[in-house]
N, C-alpha and C positions, 0 to 999 in steps of 0.2 A: 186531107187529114181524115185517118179512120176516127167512127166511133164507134165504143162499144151495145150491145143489147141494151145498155141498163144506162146509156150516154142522157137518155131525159127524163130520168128518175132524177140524176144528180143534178139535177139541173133544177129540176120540180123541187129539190131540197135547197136550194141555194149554194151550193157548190161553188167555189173558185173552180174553174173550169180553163187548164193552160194545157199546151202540146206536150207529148210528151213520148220519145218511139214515135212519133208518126202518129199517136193516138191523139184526140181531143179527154183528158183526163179529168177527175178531180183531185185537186191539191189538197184543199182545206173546205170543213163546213163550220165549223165552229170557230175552228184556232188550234194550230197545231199543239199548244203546252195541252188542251183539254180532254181533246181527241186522243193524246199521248198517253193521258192517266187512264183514260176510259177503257184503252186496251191492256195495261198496265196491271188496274184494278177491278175488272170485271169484265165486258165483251164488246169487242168491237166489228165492223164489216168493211172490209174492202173488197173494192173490188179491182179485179190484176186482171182481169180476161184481155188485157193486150200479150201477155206471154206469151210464148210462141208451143207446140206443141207437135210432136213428130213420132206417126205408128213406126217402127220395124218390125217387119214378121218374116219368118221364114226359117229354113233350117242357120241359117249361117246368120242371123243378125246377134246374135252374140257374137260370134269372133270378127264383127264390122265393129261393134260398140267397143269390143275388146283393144280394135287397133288404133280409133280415134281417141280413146276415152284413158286419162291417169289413171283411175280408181280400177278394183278388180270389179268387173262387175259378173263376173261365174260364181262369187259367192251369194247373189242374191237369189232369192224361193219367191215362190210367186206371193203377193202379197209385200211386198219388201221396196223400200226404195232408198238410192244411196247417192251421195252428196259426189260429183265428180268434176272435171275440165274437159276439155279440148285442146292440147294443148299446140302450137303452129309448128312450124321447120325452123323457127329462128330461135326457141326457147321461151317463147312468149305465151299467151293465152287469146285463144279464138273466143272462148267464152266460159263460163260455168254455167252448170246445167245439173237438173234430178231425172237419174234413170230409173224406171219404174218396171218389175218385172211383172207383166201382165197375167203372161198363159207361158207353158213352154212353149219359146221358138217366139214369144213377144212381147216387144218393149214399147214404153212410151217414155220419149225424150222432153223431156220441159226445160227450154231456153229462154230467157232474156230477150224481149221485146224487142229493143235496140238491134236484134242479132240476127234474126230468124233467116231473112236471105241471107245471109254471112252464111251462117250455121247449118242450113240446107246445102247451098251450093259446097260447103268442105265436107262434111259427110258424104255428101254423094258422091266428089269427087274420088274418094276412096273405097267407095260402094260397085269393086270388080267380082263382088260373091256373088252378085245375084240378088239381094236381100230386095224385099218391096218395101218403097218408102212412102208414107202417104204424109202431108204437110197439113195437119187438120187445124191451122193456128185461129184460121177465119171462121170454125164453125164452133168451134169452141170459148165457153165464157168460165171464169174461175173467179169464186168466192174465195177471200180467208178472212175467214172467222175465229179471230185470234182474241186471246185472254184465258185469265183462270178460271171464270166462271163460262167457257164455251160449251166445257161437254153438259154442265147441267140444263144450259141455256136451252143446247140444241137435241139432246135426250128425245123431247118426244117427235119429232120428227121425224124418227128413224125406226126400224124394229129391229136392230143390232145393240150389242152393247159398245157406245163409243169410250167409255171409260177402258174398254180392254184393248182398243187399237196403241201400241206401244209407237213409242217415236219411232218416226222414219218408217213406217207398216203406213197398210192400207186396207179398204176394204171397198168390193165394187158392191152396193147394196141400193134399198131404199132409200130416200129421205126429201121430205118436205111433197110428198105425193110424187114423186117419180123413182120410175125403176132402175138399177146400173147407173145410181153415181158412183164418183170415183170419190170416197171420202178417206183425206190423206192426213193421219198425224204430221203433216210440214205446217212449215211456217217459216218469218226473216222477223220474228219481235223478242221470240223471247221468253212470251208468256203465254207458251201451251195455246191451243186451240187446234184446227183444222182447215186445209183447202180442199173446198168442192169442186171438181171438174164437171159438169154439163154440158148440154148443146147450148147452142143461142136460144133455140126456140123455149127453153126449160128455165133457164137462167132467171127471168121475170117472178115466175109461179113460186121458184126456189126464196129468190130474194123477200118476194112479200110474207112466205111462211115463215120465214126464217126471224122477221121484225116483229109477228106476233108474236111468236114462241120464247123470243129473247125481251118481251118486253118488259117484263116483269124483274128484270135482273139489270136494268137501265142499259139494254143494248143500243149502240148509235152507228150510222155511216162514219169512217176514218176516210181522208184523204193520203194520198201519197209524201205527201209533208211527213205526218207524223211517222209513216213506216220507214222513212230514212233515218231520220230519230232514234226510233224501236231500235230498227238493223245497230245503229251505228255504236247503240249502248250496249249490244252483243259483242261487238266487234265481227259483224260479219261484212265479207266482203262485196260491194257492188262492183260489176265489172264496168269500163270506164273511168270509173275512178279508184277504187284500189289495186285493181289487174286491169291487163290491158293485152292485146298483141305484143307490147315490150317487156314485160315484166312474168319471172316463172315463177311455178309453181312453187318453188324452194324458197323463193326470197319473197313467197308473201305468207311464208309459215303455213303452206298449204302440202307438204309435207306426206302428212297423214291420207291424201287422197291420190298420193302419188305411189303405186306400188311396180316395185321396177323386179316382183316374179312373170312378169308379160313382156312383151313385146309390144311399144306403142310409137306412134309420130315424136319422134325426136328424143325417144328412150334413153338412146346410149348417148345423146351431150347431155340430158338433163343428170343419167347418172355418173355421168363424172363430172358435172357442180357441185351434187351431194359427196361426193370423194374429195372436191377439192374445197369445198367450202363456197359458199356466195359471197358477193364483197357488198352488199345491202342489204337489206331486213327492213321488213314491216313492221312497225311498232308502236304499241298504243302509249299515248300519255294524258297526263291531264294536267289542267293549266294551272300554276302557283298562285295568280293573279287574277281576277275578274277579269276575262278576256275570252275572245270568240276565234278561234283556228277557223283557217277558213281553206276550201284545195285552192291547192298552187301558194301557199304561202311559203317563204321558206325556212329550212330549220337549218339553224348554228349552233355553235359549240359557244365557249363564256367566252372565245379571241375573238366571236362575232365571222368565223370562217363558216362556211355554208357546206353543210355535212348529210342535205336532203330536201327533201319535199313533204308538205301537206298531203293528203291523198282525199283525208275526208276532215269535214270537225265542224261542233255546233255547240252551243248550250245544250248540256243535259239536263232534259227538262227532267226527268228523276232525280236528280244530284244536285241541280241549282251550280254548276259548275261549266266552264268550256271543255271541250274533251276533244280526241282526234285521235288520226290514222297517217302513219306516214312513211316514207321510207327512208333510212337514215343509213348510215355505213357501218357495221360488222360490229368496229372500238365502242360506237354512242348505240349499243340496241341493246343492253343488260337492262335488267327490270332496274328500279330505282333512278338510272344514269339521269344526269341533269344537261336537258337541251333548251333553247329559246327559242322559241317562235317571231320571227319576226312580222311586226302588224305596225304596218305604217311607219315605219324605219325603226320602232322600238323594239327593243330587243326583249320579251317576257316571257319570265323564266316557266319550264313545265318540265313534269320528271315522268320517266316513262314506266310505264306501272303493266299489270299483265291483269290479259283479260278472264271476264268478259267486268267492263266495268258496271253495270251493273250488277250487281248480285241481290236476289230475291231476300 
């Protein structure tokens, strides 16, 4: 099991501390409902440096990205980064991932933990341009410092305006005493903030600056608990469990990052699914009844016939309600429509509502 640079700091905090990717992670330091408002309502710290991360440089690594990748990515300027897939030969998903437009002629690919030899060996495998790939997953460690009060938290740190980095932009600058971070308006919460890309060797000096300067605004360590939480009250999706290798792009309302003016891996079945329609859909609902969805539960209709799957679902700790993600067939995926979850042979009822359920 890897662990990260900052593996006994979290430790030094009292960390729940479970596997996770192959990483030695942390879960929880408080308790996830705590941790959940902390980022919520002011600013929180994770840290994700298990991500995976991947230079292309060269004349042709745009039309490599171009061919593995849904999304257009020719529309991005440097400074810029845009939400996309991977998408397989079968119709399915290798992975999601943030393409990041560096310099002209280079990209930085940000994959899912879980994926990274997946995600290597299929890119490369389609990498006959020539493009240089370098797999800097292990030398690199990534902050996100997520909440509404981050940019004020983390202001002095830096000598850039972080209030002007718009969503999805970046900026390679100063901060916390090091030169060329990568300070990226991303995040999976929610609630505004930023991810720092560093080396390992940086990652420490960053982390410690980053607890004074945020102390004043009651900033805290978050575990991985609570940013499934966060994610899940966006509705965004993890791979694993909302997509998967069996599940496309179309039937998980990922739509919008599927643009079919390119040419990509499995272009022409994915666009005639969209011409002929999907026979499943992704769809948020929330539960009628004090009750907890759980994945892999299953979902029926009121004859108690089985019309899906659970994908995701938890207590919203925002809402005080159960909530979830799941896939249901075409007829049961209208906003409103009434499905049951079934939880130990009961059948409780939940209706399926449009995201993101949280709203600020």
């Amino acid at each position: 099991m890897k662990n990260t640079a900052l593996t006994h700091i979290h430790e030094s905090l009292g960390a729940k501390m479970l596997p996770f990717a192959g990483y030695n992670m942390p879960i929880t330091y408080e308790g996830i409902n705590a941790e959940h408002e902390t980022v919520r309502n002011s600013v929180g710290v994770f840290d994700v440096s298990h991500m995976g991360e991947f230079l292309l440089t060269g004349p042709n690594a745009l039309a490599l990205i171009q061919k593995v990748t849904s999304n257009d990515a020719s529309t991005l300027t440097i400074g810029r980064a845009q939400y996309s897939c991977l998408p397989n030969n079968d119709g399915g998903i290798v992975d999601d991932l943030i393409v990041y437009k560096m310099k002209e002629e280079q990209y930085l690919l940000v994959v899912n933990a879980s994926n990274i030899e997946k995600d290597w060996n299929w890119i490369s495998s389609h990498n006959d341009l020539g493009v240089e790939m370098k797999n800097l997953s292990d030398d690199y460690s990534l902050l996100a410092i997520q909440g509404p009060k981050a940019v004020e938290a983390m202001q002095s740190l830096s000598s850039i305006d972080l209030s002007a980095i718009a969503y999805y932009h970046f900026e390679v600058a100063d901060f916390a005493g090091i030169e060329h971070v990568i300070i990226s308006a991303t995040g999976y919460t929610g609630s505004g903030g930023f991810e720092i890309y560093c080396k390992n060797s940086e990652v420490e000096q960053i982390w410690n600056k980053v607890f004074e300067a945020g102390a004043a605004f009651g900033i805290k360590p978050i575990g991985l608990a609570a940013r499934d939480t966060l994610r899940l009250e966006m509705g965004f999706c993890l791979y694993g469990n909302d997509i998967n290798d069996t599940t496309s792009p179309l039937e998980a309302g990922l739509g919008w990052i599927t643009k079919f003016n390119k040419d990509f891996t499995n272009s022409e079945n994915l666009k005639k699914q969209k011409e002929e329609g999907v026979t499943k859909k992704l769809v948020a609902f929330e539960m009628q009844e004090r009750a907890v969805p759980r994945h892999d539960y299953e979902i029926v209709d009121a004859s108690g016939a089985v019309i899906g799957v659970v994908t995701s679902g938890t207590m919203s700790p925002s809402m005080n309600k159960g909530i979830g993600l799941g896939y249901v067939t075409v007829s049961n995926s209208a906003v409103d429509s009434a499905i049951f979850i079934r939880i130990r042979k009961n059948d409780v009822p939940a209706k399926v509502v449009k995201l993101p359920f949280y709203k600020k």
